[in-house]
Structures are given as structure tokens and as C-alpha cells.
C-alpha positions in Angstrom: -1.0 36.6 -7.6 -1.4 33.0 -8.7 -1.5 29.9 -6.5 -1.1 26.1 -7.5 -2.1 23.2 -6.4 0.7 21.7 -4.2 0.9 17.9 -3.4 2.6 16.8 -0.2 4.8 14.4 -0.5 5.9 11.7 2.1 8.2 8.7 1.4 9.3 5.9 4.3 10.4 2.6 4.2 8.4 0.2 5.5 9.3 -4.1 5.3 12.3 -3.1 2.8 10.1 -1.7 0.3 9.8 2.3 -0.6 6.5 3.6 0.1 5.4 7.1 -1.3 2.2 9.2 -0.1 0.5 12.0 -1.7 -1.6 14.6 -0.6 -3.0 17.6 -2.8 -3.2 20.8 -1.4 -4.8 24.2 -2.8 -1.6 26.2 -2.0 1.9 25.9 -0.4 1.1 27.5 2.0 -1.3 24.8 3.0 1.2 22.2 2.5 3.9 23.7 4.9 1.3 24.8 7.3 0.4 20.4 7.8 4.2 19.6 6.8 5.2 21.4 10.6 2.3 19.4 12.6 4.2 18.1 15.1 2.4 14.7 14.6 2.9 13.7 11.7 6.2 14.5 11.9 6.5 12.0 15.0 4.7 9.4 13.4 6.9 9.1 10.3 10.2 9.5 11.6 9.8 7.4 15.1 8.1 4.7 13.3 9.9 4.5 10.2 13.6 4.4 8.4 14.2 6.4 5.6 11.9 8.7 6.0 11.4 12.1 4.1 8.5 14.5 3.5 7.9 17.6 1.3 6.3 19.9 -0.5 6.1 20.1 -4.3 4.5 22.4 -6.0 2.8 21.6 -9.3 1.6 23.9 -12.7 -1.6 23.7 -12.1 -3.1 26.8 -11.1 -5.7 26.7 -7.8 -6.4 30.0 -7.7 -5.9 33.4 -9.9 -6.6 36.5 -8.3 -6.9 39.0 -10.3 -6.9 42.6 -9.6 -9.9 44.9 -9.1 -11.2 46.9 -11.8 -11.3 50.6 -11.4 -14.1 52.5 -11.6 -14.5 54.6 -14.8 -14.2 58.3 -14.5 -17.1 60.3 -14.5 -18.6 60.8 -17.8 -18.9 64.8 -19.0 
């Protein structure tokens, strides 16, 4: 299976002006996991209009597992 880096992305308004946040993560996974904190989810959209987060994933590969080599049959 192969995993990419995935950035998090969070965009609010703040003072009429568009402000976008970024935050790398090794695997979706990762990204959903901190996109459900309660918190930061609270922060955002009680504090700020326009608000809107998510993950993205990117092309980049983080990890490549790859699969286990068998050993070789006995020899005669």
C-alpha cells in the first residue's frame, strides 16, 4: 500500500480578507484523525466567518510498503 503526504487545509475569514493555513501530514489518516478534534473545530468556526477545513491529499509518496519477500525453497 502507498501513503502520501496529505496537507490540512483550513481557510477563514478574518478583517475581510481570506486567510488560508496549511499543515503537512504523513497520511490521511493523520489529517482526518486532527480534522475531528473537537477544538479546533470550535475555534475556527465560533470565531470566524467563512470558515472551511479539509483534507487534501498530495502525489507525493510518505511511505511505500512493500511486501515481504518469501523465503526461497530449500535447495536439493
Amino acid at each position: 500500500m502507498i501513503e502520501f503526504f496529505t496537507v490540512l487545509v483550513i481557510e477563514y475569514e478574518m478583517q475581510s480578507k481570506t486567510i488560508q493555513s496549511r499543515i503537512l501530514f504523513e497520511t490521511w489518516d493523520h489529517c482526518e484523525r486532527t480534522l475531528r478534534i473537537d477544538e479546533l473545530y470550535d475555534v475556527f468556526y465560533n470565531n470566524y466567518k467563512n470558515t472551511s477545513m479539509k483534507c487534501r491529499q498530495t502525489e507525493i509518496r510518505s511511505k511505500l510498503i512493500r511486501p515481504k519477500l518469501r523465503p526461497s525453497p530449500l535447495k536439493r
